[in-house]
C-alpha positions in Angstrom: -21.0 -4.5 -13.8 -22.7 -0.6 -13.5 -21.6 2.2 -14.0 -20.7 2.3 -10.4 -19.5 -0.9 -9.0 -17.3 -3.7 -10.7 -17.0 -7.0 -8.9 -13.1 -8.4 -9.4 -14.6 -11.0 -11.6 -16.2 -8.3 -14.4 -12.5 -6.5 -14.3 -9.5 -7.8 -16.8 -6.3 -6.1 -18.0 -8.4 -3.1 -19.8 -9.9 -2.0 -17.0 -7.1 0.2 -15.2 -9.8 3.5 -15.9 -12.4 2.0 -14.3 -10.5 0.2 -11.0 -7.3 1.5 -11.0 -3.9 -0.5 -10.7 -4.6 -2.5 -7.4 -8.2 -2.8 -8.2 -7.7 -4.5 -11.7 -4.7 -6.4 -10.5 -7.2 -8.3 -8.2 -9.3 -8.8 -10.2 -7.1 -10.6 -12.7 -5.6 -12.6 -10.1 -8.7 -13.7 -8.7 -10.0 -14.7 -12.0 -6.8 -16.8 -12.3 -7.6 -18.6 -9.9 -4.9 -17.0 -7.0 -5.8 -17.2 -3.3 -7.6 -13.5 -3.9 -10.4 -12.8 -1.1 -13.1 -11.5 -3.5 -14.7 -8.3 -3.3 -15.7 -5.4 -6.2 -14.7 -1.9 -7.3 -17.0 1.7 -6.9 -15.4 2.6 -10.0 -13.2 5.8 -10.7 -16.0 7.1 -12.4 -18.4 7.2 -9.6 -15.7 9.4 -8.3 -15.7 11.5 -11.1 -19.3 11.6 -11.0 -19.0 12.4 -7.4 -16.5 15.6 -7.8 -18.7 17.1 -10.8 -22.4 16.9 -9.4 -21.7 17.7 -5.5 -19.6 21.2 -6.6 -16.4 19.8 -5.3 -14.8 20.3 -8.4 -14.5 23.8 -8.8 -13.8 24.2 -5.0 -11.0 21.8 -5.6 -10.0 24.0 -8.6 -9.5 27.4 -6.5 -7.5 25.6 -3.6 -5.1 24.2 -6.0 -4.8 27.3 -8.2 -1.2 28.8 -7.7 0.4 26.1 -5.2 4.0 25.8 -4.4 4.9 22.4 -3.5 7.9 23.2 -2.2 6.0 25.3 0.6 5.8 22.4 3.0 3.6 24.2 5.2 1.1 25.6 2.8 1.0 22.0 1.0 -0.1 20.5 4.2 -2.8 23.2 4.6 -4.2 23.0 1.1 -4.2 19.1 1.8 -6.0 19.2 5.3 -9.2 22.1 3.8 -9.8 19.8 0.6 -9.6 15.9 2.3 -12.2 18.1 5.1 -14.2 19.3 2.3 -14.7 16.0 1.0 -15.6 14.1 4.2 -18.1 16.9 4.9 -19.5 16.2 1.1 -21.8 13.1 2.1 -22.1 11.2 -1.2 -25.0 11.2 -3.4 -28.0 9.0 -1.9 -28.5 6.8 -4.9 -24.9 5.8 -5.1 -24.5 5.4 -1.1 -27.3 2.9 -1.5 -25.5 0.9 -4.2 -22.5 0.5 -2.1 -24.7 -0.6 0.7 -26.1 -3.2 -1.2 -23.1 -4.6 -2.8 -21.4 -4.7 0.6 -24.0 -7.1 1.8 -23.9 -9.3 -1.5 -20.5 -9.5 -0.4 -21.5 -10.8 2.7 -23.7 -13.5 1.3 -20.8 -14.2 -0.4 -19.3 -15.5 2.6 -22.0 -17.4 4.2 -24.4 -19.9 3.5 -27.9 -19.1 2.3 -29.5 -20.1 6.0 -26.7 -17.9 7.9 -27.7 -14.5 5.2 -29.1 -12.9 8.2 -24.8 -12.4 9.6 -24.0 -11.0 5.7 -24.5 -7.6 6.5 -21.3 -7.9 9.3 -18.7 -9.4 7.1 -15.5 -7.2 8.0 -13.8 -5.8 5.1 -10.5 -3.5 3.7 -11.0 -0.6 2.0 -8.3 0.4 -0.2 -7.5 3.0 -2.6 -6.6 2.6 -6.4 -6.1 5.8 -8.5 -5.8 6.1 -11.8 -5.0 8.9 -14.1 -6.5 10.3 -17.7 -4.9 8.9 -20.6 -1.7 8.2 -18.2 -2.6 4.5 -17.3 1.2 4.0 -17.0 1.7 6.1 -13.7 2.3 4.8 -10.9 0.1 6.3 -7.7 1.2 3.5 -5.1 1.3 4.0 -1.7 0.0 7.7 -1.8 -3.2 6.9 -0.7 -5.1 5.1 2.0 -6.6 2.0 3.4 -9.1 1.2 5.8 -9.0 -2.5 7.4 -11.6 -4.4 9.5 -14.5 -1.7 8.4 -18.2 -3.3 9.3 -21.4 -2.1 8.4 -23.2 -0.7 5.6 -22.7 3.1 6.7 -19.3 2.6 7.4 -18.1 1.4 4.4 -19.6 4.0 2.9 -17.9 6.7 4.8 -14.8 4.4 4.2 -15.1 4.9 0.5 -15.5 9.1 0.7 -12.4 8.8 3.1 -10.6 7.1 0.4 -11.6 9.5 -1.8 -10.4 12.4 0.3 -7.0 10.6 0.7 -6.2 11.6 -3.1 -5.2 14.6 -1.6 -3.0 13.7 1.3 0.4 16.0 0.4 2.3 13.3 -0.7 -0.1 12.6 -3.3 -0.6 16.2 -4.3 3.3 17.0 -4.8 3.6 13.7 -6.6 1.0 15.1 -9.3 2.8 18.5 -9.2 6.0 17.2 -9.7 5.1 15.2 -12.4 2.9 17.5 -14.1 -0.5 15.7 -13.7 -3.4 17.7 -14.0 -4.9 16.9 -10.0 -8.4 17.0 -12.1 -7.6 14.4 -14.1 -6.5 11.8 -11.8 -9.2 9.7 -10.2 -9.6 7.4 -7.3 -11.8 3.8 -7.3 -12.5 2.2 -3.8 -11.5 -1.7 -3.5 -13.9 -3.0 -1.2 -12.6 -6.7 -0.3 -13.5 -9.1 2.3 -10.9 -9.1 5.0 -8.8 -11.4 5.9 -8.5 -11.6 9.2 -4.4 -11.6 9.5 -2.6 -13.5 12.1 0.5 -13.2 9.8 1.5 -10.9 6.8 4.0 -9.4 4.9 5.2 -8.5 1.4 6.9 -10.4 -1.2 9.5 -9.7 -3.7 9.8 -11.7 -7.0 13.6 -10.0 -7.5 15.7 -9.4 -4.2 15.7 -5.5 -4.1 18.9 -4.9 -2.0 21.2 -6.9 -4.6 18.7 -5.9 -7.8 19.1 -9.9 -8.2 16.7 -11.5 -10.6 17.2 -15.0 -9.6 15.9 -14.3 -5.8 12.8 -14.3 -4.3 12.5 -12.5 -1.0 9.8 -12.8 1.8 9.2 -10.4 4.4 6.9 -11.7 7.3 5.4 -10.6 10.9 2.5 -11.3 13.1 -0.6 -9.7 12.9 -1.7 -7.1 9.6 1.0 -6.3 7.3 0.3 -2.3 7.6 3.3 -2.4 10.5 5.8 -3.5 7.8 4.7 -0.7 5.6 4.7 2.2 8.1 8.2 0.4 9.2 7.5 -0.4 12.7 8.6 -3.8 13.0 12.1 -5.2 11.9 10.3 -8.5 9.9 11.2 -12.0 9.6 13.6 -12.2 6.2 13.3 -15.0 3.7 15.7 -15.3 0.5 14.7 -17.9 -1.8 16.4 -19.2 -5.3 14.0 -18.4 -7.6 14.7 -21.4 -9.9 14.5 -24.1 -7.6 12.3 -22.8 -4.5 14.9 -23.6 -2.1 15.2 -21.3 1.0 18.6 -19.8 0.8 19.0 -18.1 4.2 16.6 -17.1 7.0 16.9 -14.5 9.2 14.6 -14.1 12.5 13.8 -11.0 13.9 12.4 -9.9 17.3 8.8 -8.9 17.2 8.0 -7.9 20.1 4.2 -6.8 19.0 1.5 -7.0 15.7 -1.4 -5.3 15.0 -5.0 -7.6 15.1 -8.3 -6.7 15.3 -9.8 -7.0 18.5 -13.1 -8.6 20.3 -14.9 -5.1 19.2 -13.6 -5.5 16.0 -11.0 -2.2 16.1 -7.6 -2.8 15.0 -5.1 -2.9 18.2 -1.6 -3.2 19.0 -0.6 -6.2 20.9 2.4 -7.5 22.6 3.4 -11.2 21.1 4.1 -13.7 23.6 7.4 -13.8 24.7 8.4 -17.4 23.9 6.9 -16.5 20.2 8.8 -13.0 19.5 11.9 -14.5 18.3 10.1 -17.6 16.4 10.2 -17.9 12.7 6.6 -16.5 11.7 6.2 -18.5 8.2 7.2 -22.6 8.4 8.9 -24.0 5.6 6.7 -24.8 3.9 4.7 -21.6 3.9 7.9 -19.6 2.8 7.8 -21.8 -0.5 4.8 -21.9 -1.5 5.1 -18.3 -1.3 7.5 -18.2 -3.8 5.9 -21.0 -5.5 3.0 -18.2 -6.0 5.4 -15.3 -6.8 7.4 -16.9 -9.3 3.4 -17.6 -11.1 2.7 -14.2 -10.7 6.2 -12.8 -12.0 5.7 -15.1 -15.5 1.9 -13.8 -15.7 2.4 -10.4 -15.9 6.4 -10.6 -17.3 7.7 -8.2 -14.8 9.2 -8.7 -11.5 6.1 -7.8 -9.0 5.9 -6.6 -5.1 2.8 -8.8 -3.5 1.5 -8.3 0.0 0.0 -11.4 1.0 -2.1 -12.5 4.7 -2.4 -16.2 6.3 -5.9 -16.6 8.4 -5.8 -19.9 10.0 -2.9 -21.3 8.3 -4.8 -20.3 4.8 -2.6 -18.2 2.7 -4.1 -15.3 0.8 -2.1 -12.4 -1.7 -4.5 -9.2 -1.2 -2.4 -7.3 -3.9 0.5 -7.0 -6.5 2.4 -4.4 -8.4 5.3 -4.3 -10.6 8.8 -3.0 -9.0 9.6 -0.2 -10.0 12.9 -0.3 -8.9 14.9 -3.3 -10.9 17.3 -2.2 -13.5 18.2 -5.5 -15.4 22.3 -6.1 -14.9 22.3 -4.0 -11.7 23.4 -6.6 -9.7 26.8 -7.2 -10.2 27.4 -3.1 -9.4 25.1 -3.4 -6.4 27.2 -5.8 -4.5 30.4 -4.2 -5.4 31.9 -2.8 -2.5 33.0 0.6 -2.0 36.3 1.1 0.2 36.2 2.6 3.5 38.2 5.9 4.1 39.9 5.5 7.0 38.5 6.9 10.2 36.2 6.4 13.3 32.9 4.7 11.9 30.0 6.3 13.9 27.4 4.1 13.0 26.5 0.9 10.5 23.6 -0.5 9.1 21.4 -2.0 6.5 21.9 0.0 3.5 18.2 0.2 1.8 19.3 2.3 -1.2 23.1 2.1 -1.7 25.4 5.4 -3.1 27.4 7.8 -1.0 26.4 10.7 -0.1 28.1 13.8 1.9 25.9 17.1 3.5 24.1 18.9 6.5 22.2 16.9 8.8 18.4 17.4 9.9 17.1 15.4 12.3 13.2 15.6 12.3 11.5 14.0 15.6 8.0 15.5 14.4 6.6 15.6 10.6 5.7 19.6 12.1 9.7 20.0 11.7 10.1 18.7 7.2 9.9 22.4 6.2 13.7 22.7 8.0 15.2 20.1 5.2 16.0 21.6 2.5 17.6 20.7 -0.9 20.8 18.2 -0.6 20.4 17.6 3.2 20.5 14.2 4.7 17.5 13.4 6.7 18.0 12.0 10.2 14.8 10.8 11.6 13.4 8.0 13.3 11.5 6.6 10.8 10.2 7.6 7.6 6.3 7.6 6.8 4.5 8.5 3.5 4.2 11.8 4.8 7.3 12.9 4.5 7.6 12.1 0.9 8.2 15.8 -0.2 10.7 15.7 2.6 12.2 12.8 1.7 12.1 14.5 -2.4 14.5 17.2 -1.4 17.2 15.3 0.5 20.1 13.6 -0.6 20.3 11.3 1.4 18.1 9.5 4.7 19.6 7.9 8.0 16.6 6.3 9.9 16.7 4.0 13.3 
């Protein structure tokens, strides 16, 4: 390990400054022996290092001086001049070349001593993992971004400065604001990890988060990369599981009518799935419970229920990260399920109910993220589809409808 770059197997449980939460999680699953595609950290403090030497820093320091975060507009200003500023920084030569060369002992990696001369193409993700000064305990997921199926040496560096520039997407700068972090004192590592080449995905839940039920494991699946399920796309493939005894307790099959894979030039790309495949169970059986069989590991490792996005390539089954949920309140369940009676009147629309409570107030329906500034405090969002984007949006209402 340098100062610079930490391979998953030099990172434990004490090294959320130096890698982050998703970095260090990998790399204490990989060193237990989970299906973890390997891969190493550029470390927060190469970030740091990065901010303080190029002048960054103090340009960083005058944009954010005297920001409203409720100013929808402004914040998304402020957040486009500094993520330019730092993709026009180049990064230092000395640490660009460290990268470079880590990236194709990470290729070697993955072939055999008399293929090396292929290392240098291995395809890889690279992801985001922030951390924050003396505040290992908050939480920065999903605020920042990832870059799949990136190739070559000069493009993962420019991978890693992108990463870096995505600390200051607007989400992730009203998080900070609203929680009082000092934007200075948060820092970013870049997960560079071989890439696993997806033709199914999803995430995983070690607690079943509609019902808060501990004794449920539930599976979320589609074809193709898993970022579709994030940016809620595609209605997935749902698996329940009893915890306990790995059974599957109920299955339900969604239509999915497209996924996202990389194609012949190596770009990530849309396509429609066959039609006789769209309505077919994406994970057999078996793969659902061994699954779960994982989770259910993972859950009594770290002691907390956890959220894991995993990837199949050629029937291999890989987890590429996990996190605890943030979300379970131990003996939630029981008021979770309890009904609420219906006033009687014409129901207008039903659904699946992602967050339950009742709620009663203006309506704004956003069909573009240009239109978030029109929601105000205590209005319920109507939109399409949320995105993380619209998380200062989303902050203000009291409610969201999406389709």
């Amino acid at each position: 390990m340098s100062k610079h770059i930490a391979w998953f197997k030099d990172l434990d449980a004490d090294s959320l400054p130096v890698a982050g939460g998703k970095g260090t999680n990998l790399g204490i699953m990989y060193k237990l022996g989970f299906p973890v595609p390997n891969g190493f950290c550029v470390t927060a403090q190469t970030y740091q290092e990065y901010i303080e030497t190029t002048g960054v820093k103090e340009q960083l320091q005058r944009l954010l001086q005297g920001l409203d975060k409720e100013d929808t507009d402004t914040l998304q200003q402020i957040a486009t001049k500094i993520q330019d500023l730092i993709i026009s920084t180049p990064i230092p030569d000395n640490v660009a070349e460290e990268i470079m060369d880590n990236y194709e002992l990470l290729g070697a990696d993955q072939h055999k001593a008399s293929d090396i001369i292929h290392a240098k193409d291995v395809f890889v993700a690279v992801r985001s993992s922030a951390t924050a000064e003396d505040l290992p305990e908050a939480s920065f997921a999903g605020q920042q971004a990832t870059y799949l199926n990136v190739k070559g040496k000069e493009k993962v560096v420019l991978a890693v400065l992108a990463c870096w520039a995505s600390l200051f997407t607007a989400r992730a700068i009203y998080y900070r604001e609203k929680n009082h972090f000092d934007h200075l004192k948060v820092y970013i590592c870049a997960v560079v990890q071989r890439m696993v080449d997806a033709d199914k995905s999803g995430i995983m839940f070690t607690i079943n988060p509609a019902t808060n039920s501990f004794n449920e494991i539930v599976i979320e699946a589609i074809y193709g990369l898993g970022e579709l399920i994030v940016g809620g796309e595609i209605n997935p493939d749902m698996y329940t599981v009893e915890k306990s005894s790995r059974e599957i307790k109920k299955i339900e099959v969604r239509k999915k009518q497209f996924g996202l894979f990389k194609n012949e030039s190596g770009e990530n790309e849309k396509q429609e799935i066959p039609a006789d495949e769209q309505s077919r169970q994406v994970l057999s059986d078996a793969q659902i419970k061994e699954l779960a069989r994982l989770g259910k590991k993972l859950e009594e490792h770290y002691e907390k229920p956890q959220d894991v996005e995993w990837a199949v390539e050629r029937e291999r089954l890989y987890l590429v990260q996990t996190r605890a949920v943030t979300t379970f309140k131990a003996g939630m369940a029981q008021q979770a399920t309890t009904k609420v009676s219906e006033e009687e009147g014409k129901i207008l629309l039903k659904g699946e109910t992602a967050s339950g409570g009742v709620y009663a107030g203006p309506v704004r329906i956003v069909s573009d993220p240009s239109e978030l500034s029109k929601v105000q405090k205590g209005d319920i969002l109507v939109t399409a589809m949320t995105t993380p984007d619209m998380v200062p949006a989303m902050q203000r209402a009291g409610a969201i409808i999406t389709d």
